[in-house]
LUMTI-265431 format. One record per atom (N, C-alpha, C): residue number from 1; residue in one letter; atom name; y, z, x. Coordinates in steps of 0.2 Angstrom, whole numbers. Layout:
BEGIN
[NUM 'A' 'CA' [Y Z X]];
...
# end
This chain:
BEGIN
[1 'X' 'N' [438 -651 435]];
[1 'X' 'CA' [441 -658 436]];
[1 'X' 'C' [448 -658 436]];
[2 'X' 'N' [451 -661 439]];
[2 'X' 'CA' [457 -662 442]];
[2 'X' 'C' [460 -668 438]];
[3 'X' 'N' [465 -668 436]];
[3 'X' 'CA' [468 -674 432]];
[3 'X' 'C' [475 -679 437]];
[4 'X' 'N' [474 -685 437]];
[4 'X' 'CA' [480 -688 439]];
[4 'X' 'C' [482 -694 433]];
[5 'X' 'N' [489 -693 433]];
[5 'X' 'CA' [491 -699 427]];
[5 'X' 'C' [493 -703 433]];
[6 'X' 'N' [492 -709 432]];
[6 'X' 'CA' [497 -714 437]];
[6 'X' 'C' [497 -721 432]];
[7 'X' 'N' [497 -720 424]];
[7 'X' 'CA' [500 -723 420]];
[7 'X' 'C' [507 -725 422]];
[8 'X' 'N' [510 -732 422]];
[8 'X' 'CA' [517 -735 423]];
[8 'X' 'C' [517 -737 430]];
[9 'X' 'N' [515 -733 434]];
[9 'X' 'CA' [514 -734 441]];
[9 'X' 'C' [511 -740 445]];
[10 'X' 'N' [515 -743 447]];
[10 'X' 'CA' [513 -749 452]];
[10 'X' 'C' [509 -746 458]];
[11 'X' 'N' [505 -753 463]];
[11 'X' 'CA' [499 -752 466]];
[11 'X' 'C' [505 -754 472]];
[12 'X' 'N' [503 -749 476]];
[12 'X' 'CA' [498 -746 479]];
[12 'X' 'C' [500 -738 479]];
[13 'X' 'N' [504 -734 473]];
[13 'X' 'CA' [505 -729 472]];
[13 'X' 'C' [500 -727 469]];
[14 'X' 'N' [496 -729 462]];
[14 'X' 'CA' [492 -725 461]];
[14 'X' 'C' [484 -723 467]];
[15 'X' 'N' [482 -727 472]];
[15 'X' 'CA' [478 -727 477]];
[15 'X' 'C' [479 -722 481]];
[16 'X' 'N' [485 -723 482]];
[16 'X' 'CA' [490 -717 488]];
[16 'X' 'C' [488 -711 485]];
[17 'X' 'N' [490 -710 479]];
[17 'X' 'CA' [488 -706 475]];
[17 'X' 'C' [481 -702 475]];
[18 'X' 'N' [478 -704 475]];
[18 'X' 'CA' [470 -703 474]];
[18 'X' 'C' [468 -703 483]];
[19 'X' 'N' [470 -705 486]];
[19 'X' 'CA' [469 -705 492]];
[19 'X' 'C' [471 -698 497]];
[20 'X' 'N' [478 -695 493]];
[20 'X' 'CA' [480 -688 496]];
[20 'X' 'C' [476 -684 493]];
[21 'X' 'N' [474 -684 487]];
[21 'X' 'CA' [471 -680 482]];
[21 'X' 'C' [460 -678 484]];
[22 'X' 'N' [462 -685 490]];
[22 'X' 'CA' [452 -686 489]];
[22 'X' 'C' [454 -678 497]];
[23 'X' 'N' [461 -681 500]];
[23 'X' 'CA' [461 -678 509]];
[23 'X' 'C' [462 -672 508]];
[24 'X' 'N' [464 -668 501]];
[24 'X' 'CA' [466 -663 499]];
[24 'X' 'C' [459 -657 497]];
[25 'X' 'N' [454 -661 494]];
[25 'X' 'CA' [448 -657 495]];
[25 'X' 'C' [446 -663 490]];
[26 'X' 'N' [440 -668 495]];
[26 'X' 'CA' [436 -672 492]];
[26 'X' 'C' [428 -670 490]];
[27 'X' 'N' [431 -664 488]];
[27 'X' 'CA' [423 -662 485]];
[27 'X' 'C' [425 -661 478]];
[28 'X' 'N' [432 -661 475]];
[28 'X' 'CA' [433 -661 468]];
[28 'X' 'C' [432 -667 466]];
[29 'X' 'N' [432 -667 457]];
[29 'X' 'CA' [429 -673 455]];
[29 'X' 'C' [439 -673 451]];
[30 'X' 'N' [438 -681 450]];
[30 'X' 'CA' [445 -681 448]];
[30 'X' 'C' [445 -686 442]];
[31 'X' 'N' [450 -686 438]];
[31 'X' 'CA' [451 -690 432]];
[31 'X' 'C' [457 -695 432]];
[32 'X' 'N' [457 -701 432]];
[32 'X' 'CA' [463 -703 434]];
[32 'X' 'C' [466 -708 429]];
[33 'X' 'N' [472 -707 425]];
[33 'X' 'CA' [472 -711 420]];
[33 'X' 'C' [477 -715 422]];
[34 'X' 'N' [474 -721 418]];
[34 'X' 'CA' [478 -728 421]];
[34 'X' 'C' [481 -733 414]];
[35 'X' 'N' [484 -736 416]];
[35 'X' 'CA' [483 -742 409]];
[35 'X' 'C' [485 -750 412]];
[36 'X' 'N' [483 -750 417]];
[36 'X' 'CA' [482 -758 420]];
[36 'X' 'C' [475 -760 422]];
[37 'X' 'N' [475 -763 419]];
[37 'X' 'CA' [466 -768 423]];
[37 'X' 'C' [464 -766 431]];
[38 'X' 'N' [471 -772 434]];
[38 'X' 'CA' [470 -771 441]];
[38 'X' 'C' [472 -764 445]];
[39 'X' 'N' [474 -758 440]];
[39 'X' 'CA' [475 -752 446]];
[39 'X' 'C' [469 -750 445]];
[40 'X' 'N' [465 -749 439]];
[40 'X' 'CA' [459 -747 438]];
[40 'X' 'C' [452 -750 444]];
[41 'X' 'N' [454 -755 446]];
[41 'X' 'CA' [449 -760 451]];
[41 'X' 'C' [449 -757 457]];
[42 'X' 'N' [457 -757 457]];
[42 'X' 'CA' [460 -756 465]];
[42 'X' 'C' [459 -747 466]];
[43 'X' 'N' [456 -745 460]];
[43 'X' 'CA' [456 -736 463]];
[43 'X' 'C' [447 -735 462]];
[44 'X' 'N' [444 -740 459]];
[44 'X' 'CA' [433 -740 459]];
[44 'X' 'C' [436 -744 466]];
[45 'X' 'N' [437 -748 468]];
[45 'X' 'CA' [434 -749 474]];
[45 'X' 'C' [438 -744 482]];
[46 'X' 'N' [444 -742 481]];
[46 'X' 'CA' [446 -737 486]];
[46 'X' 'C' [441 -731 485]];
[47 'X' 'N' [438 -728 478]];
[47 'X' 'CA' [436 -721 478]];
[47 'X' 'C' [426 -725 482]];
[48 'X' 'N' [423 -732 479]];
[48 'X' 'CA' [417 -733 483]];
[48 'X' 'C' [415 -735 491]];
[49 'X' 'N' [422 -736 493]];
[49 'X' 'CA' [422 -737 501]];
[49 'X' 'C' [423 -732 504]];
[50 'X' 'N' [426 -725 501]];
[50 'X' 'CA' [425 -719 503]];
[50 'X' 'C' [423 -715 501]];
[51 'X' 'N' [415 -720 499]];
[51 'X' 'CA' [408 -714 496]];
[51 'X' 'C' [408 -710 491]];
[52 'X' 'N' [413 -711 486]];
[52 'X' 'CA' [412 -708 481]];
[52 'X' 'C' [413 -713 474]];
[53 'X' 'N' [409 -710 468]];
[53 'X' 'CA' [407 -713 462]];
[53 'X' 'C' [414 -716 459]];
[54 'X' 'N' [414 -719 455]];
[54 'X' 'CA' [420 -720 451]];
[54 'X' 'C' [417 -723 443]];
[55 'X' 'N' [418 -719 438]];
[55 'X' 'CA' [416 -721 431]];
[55 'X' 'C' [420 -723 429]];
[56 'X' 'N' [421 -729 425]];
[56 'X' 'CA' [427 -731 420]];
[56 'X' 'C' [426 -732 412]];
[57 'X' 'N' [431 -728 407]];
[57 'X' 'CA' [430 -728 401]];
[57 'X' 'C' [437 -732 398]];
[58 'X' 'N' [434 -736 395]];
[58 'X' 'CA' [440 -740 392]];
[58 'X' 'C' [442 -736 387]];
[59 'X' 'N' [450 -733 384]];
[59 'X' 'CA' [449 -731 380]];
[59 'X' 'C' [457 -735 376]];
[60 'X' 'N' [453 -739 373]];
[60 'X' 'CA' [461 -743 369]];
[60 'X' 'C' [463 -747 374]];
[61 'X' 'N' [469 -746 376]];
[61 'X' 'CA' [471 -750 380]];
[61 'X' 'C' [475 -748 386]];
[62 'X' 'N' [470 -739 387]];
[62 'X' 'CA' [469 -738 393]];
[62 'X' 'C' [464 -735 396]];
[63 'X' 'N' [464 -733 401]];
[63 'X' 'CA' [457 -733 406]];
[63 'X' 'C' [455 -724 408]];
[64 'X' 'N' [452 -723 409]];
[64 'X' 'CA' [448 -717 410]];
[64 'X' 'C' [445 -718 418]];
[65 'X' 'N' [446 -716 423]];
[65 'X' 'CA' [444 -719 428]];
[65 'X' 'C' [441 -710 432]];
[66 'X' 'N' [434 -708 433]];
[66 'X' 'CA' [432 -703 434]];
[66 'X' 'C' [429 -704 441]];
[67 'X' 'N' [430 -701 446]];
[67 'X' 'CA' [429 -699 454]];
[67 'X' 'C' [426 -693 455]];
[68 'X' 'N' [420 -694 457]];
[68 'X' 'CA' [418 -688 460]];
[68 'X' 'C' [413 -690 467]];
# end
């Protein structure tokens, strides 16, 4: 499992993010740590349009965002 932080990171950077990451080898599962509501929303619904699951773990008062 493959880790991305995109903590502090404004949208549409952590998406981009995960989106070089899916073109790089989309058969990896990836972990993406967040601490905004809306980048969490905005990377479950990029990672579900491009076929792949997205789990989300609140943890505190940030987010645990898992892609495979």
């Amino acid at each position: 499992m493959k880790e991305i932080d995109v903590r502090g990171l404004s949208c549409p950077e952590p998406v981009l993010m995960l989106k070089e990451a899916l073109e790089a080898n989309k058969n990896d599962t990836y972990k993406i740590l967040a601490n905004e509501a809306h980048t969490v929303k905005n990377l479950k619904n990029f990672a579900e349009t491009h076929g792949k699951k997205a789990d989300i773990k609140e943890l505190g008062a940030e987010y645990e965002v898992t892609v495979s």
